[in-house]
N, C-alpha and C positions, 0 to 999 in steps of 0.2 A: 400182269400185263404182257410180258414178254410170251408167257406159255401160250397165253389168248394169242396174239400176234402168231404163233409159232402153227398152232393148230390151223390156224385160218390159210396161212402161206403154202405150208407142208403139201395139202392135197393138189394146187395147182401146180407148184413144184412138180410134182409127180407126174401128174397128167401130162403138162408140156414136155418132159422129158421122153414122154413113152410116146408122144404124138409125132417128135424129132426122127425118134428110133424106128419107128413106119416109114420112114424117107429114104430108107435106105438106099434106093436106088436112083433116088432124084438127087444128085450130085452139086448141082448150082440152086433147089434150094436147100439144102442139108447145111452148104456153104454159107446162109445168111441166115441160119441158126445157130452154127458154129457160135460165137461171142455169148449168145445167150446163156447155152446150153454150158458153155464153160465157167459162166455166172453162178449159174445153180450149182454146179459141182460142187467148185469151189465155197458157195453157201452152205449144201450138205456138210464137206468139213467141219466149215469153224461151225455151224452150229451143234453138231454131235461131241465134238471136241471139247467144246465150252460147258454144253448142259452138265448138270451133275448124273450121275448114273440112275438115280430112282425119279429123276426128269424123265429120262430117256424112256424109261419104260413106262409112265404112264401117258406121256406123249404119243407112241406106238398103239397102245389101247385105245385111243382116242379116236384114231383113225385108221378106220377100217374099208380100204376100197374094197370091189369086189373079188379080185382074184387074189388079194392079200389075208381076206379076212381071216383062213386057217392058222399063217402066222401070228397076225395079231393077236389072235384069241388064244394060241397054244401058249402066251406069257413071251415070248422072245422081245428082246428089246427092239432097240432103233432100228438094228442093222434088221429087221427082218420085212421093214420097208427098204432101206436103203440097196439092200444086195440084189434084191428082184430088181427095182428100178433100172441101178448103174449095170447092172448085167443085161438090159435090154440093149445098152452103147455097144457090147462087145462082141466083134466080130472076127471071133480065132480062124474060122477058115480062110480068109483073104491073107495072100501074102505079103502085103503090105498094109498091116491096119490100118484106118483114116484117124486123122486128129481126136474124133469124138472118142472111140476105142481106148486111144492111148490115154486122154485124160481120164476117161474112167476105170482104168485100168489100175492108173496112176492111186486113186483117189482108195480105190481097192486093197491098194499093197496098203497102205497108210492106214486105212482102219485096222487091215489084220493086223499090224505089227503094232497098231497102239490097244488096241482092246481083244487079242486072240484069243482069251475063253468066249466072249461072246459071241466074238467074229465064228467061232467054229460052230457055235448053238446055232447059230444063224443058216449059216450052212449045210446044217445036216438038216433041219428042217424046210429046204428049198427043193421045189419037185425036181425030179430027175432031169429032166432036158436042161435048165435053168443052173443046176449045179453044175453038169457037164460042160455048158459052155463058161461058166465061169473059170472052170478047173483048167480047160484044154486053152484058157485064155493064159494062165499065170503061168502053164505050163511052155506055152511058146515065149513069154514073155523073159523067161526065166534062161530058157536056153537060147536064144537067142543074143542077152544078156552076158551068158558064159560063152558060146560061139566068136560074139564080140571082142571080149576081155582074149580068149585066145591067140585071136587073131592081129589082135594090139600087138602081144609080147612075141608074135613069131615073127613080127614086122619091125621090130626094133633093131636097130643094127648092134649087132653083137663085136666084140674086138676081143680076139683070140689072141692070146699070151700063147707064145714058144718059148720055149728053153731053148737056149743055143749050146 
């Protein structure tokens, strides 16, 4: 029942996700997508999270949109929908990502770091542009992150001990 339930959600999932990410420039409505779109995410997780791993991949065979179907059918698990999707969110050249960006950003670190052999299958199988901005995404994200952390400790007041 839940698989059935899963297949049937998955493909609109997707769709509204990528319909969001066309908005990019319309501001005030991107803005009353926002909640939604942070729904799904956060759906994507615990549902990847939860399934068993030999779910995961026949869940992905299952559905096949059109500019996905090379994934699907190359055998890659979930992540071979999910990584095209949440990387349609991300917007590395803006210097101030928007909300949608950083949740799927967010949502990104958390798969690699929970399932990274498949997070990397995933990945080397995503066409060039789609990898590139994912990569120059994690790449700001990262340094930005240590820039941060730097600038914390150079900002801490320090008390210097003299010998007398």
């Amino acid at each position: 029942m839940l698989r059935q339930c899963t297949k049937t959600l998955l493909p609109g999932m997707v769709e509204y996700v990528a319909k969001v990410a066309g908005m990019a420039g319309e501001e005030a409505a991107l803005q009353s997508h926002l909640p939604a779109v942070g729904e799904i995410i956060k759906a994507f997780g615990t549902l990847f999270t939860t399934i068993p791993e030999d779910l995961r991949e026949s869940l992905c065979m299952s559905f096949r949109p059109p500019g996905l179907y090379v994934l699907a059918a190359a055998g890659v698990r979930a992540f071979g929908i999910l990584l095209p999707t949440l990387t349609l969110l991300l917007e590395p050249s803006q210097p101030a990502p928007p909300p949608l960006h950083a949740q799927a950003l967010n949502q990104l670190l958390i798969f690699a770091s929970s399932s990274p052999v498949s997070f990397k299958e995933a990945t080397g199988k995503l066409d060039q542009a789609t990898r590139e901005r994912l990569e120059s995404s994690v790449r700001n994200a990262l340094s930005n992150k240590l820039t941060g952390t730097a600038a914390q400790q150079a900002a801490k007041p320090q008390i210097s001990l003299r010998s007398f």
